[in-house]
C-alpha positions, -999 to +999 in steps of 0.1 A: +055+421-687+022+441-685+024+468-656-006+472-632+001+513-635+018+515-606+051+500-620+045+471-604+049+434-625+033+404-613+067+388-614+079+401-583+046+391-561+050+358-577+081+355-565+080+362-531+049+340-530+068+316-544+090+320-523+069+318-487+050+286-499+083+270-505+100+281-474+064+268-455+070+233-474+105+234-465+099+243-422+073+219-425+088+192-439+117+197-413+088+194-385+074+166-397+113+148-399+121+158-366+085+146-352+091+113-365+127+111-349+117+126-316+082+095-318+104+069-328+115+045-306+143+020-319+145-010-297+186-010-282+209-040-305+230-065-292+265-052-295+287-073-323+250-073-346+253-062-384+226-036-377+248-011-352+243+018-371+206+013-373+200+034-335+220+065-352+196+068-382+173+092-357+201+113-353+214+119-386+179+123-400+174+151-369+207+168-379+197+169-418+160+184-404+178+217-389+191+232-423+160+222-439+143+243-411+165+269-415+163+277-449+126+276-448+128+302-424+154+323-445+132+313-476+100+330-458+115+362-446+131+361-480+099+363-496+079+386-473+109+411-482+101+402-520+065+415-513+072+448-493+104+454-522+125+467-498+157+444-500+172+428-533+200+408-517+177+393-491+146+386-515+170+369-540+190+349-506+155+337-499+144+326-533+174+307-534+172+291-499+141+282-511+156+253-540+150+224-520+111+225-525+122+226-566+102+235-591+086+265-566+124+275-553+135+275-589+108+297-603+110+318-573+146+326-581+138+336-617+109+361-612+131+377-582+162+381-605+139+392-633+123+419-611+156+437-592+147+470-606+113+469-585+130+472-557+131+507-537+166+522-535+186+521-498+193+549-484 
């Protein structure tokens, strides 16, 4: 791909955008789960009904909502390292905590692991 003189390739910002809009759609997403568990209000069952499992939905949807949280959060920090070039293995850990929001998480993956020789060497 084309370089911008500085040898720089669009991939790389791509990807760490990529990768912060996913990890946004991903805390989010976790937000908006957990608000709706926290908001709803399931009125108590008589014991012996067909339906006892139905007050434990909330909880199980609030326990899926915490890894989706956290790997937004990985995803972002995973992506602002992307943009400075600093770290490899924690751009390309973000781009791939960043999955669950799909087609973004996927690409986001690609362009990082297309662009490791970007990065700056560690000293």
């Amino acid at each position: 791909m084309a370089s911008n003189g500085d040898g720089r390739s669009g991939l790389l910002t791509a990807g760490g955008v990529l990768s912060i809009v996913g990890g946004a759609l991903e805390v989010v997403g976790g937000l908006i789960i957990v608000l709706i568990v926290a908001t709803t209000v399931i009125p108590p069952l008589p014991l012996g009904s067909r339906c006892d499992i139905i007050p434990l939905i909330p909880i199980w949807l609030f326990i899926a909502a915490l890894p989706l949280i956290a790997l937004g959060i990985v995803a972002i920090v995973g992506g602002v390292s992307a943009l400075r070039r600093r770290r490899f293995g924690l751009s390309l850990a973000g781009a791939i905590c960043a999955l669950p929001s799909h087609i973004l998480g996927i690409l986001a993956v690609i362009f990082v692991s297309l662009s490791k020789k970007e990065f700056e060497v560690e000293k």
